[in-house]
C-alpha positions in Angstrom: 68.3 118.5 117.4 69.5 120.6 114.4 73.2 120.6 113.4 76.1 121.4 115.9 77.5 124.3 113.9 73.8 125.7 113.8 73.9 125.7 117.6 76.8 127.3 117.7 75.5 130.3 115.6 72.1 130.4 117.2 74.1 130.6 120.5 75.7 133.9 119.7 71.9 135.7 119.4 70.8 135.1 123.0 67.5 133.4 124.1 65.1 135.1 121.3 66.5 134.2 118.3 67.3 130.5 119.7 63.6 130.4 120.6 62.7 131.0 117.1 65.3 129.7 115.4 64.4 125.8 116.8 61.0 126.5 115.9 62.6 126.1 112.4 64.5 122.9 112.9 63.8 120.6 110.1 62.8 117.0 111.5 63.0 113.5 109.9 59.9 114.8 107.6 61.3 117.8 106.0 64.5 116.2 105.6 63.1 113.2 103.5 60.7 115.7 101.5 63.8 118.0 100.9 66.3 114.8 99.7 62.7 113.4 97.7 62.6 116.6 96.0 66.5 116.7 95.2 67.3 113.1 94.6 65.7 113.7 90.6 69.0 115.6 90.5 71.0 112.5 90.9 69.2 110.1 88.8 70.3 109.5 84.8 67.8 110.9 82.3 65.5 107.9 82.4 64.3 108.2 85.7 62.7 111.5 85.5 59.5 110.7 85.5 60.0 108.3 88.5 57.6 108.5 91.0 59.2 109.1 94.4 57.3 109.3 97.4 58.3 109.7 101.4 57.4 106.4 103.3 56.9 105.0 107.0 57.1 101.5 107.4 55.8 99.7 110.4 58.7 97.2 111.5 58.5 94.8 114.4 58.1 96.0 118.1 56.7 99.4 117.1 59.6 100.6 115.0 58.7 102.9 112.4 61.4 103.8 110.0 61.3 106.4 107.1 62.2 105.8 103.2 61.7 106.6 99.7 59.7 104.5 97.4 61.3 105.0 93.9 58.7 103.7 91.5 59.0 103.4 87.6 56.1 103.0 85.0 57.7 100.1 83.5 58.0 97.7 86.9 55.9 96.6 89.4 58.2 96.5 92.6 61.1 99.2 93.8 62.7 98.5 97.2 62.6 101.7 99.9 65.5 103.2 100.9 65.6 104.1 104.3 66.6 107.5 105.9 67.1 106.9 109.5 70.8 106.4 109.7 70.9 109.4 107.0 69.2 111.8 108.6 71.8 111.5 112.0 74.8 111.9 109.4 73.2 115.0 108.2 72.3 116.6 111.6 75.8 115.5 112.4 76.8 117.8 109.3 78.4 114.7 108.0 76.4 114.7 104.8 74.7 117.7 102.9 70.9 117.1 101.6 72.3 117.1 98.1 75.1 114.8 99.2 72.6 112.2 101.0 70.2 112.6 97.7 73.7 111.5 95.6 74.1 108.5 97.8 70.3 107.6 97.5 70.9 107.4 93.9 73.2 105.4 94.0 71.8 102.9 96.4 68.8 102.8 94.3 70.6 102.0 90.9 72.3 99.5 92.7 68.9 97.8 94.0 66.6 98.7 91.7 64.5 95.6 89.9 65.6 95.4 86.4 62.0 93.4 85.4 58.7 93.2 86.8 58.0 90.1 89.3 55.1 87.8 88.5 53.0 87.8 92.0 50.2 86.2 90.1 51.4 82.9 91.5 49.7 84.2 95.2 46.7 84.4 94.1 46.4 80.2 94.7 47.4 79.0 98.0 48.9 75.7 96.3 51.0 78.0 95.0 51.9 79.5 97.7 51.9 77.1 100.5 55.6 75.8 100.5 56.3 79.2 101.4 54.5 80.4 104.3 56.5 80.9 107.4 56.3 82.0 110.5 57.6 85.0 112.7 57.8 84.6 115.8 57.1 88.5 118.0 56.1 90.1 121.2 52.4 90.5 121.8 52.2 93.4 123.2 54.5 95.5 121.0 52.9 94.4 117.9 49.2 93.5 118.5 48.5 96.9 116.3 50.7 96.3 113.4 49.3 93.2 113.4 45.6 93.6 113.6 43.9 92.4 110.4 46.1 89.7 110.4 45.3 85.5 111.2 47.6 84.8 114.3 47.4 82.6 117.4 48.8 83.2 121.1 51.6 81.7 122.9 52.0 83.2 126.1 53.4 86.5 125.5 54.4 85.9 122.3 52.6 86.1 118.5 52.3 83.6 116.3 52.5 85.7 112.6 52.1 84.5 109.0 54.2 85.9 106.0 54.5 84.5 102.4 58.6 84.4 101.6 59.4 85.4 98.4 62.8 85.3 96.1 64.0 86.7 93.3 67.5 86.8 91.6 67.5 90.2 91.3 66.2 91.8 94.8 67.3 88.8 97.2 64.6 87.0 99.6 61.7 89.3 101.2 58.4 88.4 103.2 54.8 89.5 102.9 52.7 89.4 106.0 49.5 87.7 105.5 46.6 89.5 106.3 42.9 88.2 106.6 41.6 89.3 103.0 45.1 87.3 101.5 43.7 84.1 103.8 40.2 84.4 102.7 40.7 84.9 98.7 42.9 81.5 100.1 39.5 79.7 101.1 41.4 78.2 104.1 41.3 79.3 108.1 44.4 80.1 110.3 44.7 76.2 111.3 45.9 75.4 107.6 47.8 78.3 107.6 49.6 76.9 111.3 50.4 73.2 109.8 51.7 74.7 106.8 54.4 77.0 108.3 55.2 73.9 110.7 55.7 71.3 107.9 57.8 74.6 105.9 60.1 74.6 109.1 60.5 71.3 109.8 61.3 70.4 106.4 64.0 73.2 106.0 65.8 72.1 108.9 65.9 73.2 112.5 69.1 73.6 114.2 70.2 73.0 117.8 73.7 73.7 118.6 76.0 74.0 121.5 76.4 77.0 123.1 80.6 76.6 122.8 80.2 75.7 119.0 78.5 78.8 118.0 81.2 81.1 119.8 83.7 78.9 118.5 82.3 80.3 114.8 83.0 83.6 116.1 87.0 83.0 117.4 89.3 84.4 115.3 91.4 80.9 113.3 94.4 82.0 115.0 92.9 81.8 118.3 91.2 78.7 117.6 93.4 76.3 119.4 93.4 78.3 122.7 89.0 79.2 122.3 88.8 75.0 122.6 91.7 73.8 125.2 89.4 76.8 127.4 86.1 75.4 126.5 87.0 71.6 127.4 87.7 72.4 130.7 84.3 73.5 131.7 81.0 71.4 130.6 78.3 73.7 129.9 74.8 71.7 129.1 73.5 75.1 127.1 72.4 75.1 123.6 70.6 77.3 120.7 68.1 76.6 118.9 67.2 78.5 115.7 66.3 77.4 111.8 69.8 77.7 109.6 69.2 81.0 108.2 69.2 82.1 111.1 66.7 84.7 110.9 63.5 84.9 112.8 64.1 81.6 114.1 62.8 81.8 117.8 59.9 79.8 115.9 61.4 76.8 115.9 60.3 76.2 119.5 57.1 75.4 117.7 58.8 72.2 116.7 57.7 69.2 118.5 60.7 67.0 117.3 63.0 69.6 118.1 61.8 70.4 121.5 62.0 66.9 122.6 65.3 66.0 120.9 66.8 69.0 123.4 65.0 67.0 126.2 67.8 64.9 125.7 70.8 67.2 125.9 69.6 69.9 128.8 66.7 67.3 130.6 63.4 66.3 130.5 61.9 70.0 132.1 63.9 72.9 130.6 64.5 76.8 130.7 64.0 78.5 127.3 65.2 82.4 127.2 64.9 84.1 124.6 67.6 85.4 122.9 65.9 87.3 120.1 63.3 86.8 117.2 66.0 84.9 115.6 66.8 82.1 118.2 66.4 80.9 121.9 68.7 79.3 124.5 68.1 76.5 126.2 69.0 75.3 129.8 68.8 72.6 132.4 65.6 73.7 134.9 67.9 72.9 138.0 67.6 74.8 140.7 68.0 77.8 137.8 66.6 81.3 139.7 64.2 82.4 137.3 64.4 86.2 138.4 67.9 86.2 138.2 67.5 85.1 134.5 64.8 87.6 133.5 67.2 90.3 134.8 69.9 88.6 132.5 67.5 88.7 129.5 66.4 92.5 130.5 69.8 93.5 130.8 70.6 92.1 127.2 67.5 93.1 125.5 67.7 96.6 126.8 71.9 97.2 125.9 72.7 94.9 123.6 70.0 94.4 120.8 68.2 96.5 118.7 64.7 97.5 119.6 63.1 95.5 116.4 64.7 91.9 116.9 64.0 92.5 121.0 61.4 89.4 121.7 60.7 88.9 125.7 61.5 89.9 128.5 60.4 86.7 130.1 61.9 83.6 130.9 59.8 80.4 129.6 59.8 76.5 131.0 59.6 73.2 128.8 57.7 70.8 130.6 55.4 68.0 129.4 55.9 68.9 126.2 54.2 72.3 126.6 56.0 75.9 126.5 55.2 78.2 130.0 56.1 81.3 130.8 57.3 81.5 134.2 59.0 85.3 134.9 59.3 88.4 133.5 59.3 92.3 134.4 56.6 91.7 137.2 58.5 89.3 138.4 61.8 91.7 138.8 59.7 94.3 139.8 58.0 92.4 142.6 61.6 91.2 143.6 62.6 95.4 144.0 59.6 96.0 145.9 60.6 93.4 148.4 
């Protein structure tokens, strides 16, 4: 769509001129060319001669977002600003192009890396191997981002390896290891598998009660009330995540984990998925495994945002191996009957 007070105008012309006149619409494209070409407008005197340059980068589940790359001579890195949640304030009229390029600007002075980073260090996988991780994703939505790249199967899901990187000045980012990065390594994906399981396991998995990470959500007044409600019912449901608490649906990978839960929900166990960052875990019972893939549906397709969406499907915990046991065929066998 192109902005609400150029419908209205278009409107007044009758079917011709609207024809031609949304042939003109400007799309995400233009409009990050046109606040590209503008933004030089808003930076001080020393960044003229930056390079800037209209992005897409691939995110998980197929998401593709659009940015600007602001590059100086002087520095190897320069974080991209993305556009996507500018670009609807602008067909909303909220923002002009000139007053989106201002706010660029200033977003990018704010960011920007004030040295070079020495990468040299990734070169050597001793280097690096204390900071390989793992993201857990969907298969299916991201076997083509992620072609090129070592990774191993489990079930529906992807096993994918990325390097995690700090630095003081642009905060904690991950580079996603690809075969040429493994090979200049001299080591296979097995190596690659027992490193990012020793990296987790040694910075902490963490399995909490389903009541005790609401409870971090209750307001401190309400406190006092949140617990005398949760004490009256015993509910044998618990998370299990790393303690950032970001992409840590891997820690199912845990072996030590997995079986310390075995303890708390039983021996056999349901595992849903409650995003890339985390799972929930449940006793098996007499649980109805259709009903729960609905529930997990329902949630993935209202409550969470398409790139930290998982599954769909519902997974079992038994003899210390993960299963997958239903999922959208499931549900839609379930309608057909």
């Amino acid at each position: 769509m192109f902005a609400k007070k150029h419908v209205a105008i278009v409107n007044l012309f009758g079917p011709k001129w609207q024809e031609e006149l949304i042939m003109c619409k400007i799309n995400i494209d233009g409009f990050a060319e046109n606040v590209a070409k503008s933004l030089k407008n808003y930076l001080p005197e020393e960044y003229k001669e930056s390079i800037i340059s209209v992005v897409k980068v691939n995110k998980n589940n197929g998401l593709v977002l659009t940015g600007l790359n602001i590059r100086n001579s002087n520095c190897n890195v320069s974080p991209t600003i993305y556009l996507d949640r500018l670009f609807e304030l602008y067909e909303d009229d909220i923002f002009s192009i000139d007053e989106v390029s201002e706010k660029v600007s200033e977003i990018y002075l704010e960011n920007e890396a004030k040295e070079c980073i020495d990468l040299d260090w990734l070169s050597d996988f001793n280097n690096a191997r204390d900071k390989v991780v793992i993201k857990l994703v969907n298969a299916q939505m991201n076997k083509e981002v992620l072609q090129g790249c070592p990774t191993r199967q489990l079930e529906d899901l992807l096993i994918s390896y990325y390097v995690k990187v700090s630095d003081p000045s642009l905060g904690e980012g991950y580079i996603l290891i690809k075969e040429p990065m493994m090979k200049a390594w001299e080591i296979d994906e097995d190596e690659l598998y027992r490193a990012a399981l020793e990296n987790q396991h040694r910075d902490g998995v963490v399995i909490e009660h389903i009541y005790t990470v609401l409870g971090k959500m209750v307001p401190e007044e309400q406190a006092d009330a949140f617990e005398d409600m949760m004490g009256e019912v015993d509910v044998p449901m618990y998370t299990i995540s790393n303690k950032d608490k970001t992409y840590g649906a891997s820690c199912i990978l845990d072996k030590e984990a997995m079986e310390s839960l075995t303890g708390k929900v039983g021996k056999d166990f349901v595992l849903l998925p409650s995003s890339i960052h985390e799972f929930i875990a449940i006793p098996r019972g007499d649980a109805d495994m259709i009903s729960l893939a609905m529930i997990v549906n329902e949630i993935n397709t209202t409550q969470l945002g398409r790139d930290i969406v998982l599954s769909d499907s519902v997974y079992e915990y038994r003899n210390s191996q993960i299963h997958r046991i239903a999922g959208p065929e499931s549900i839609a066998n379930e309608e057909v009957c």
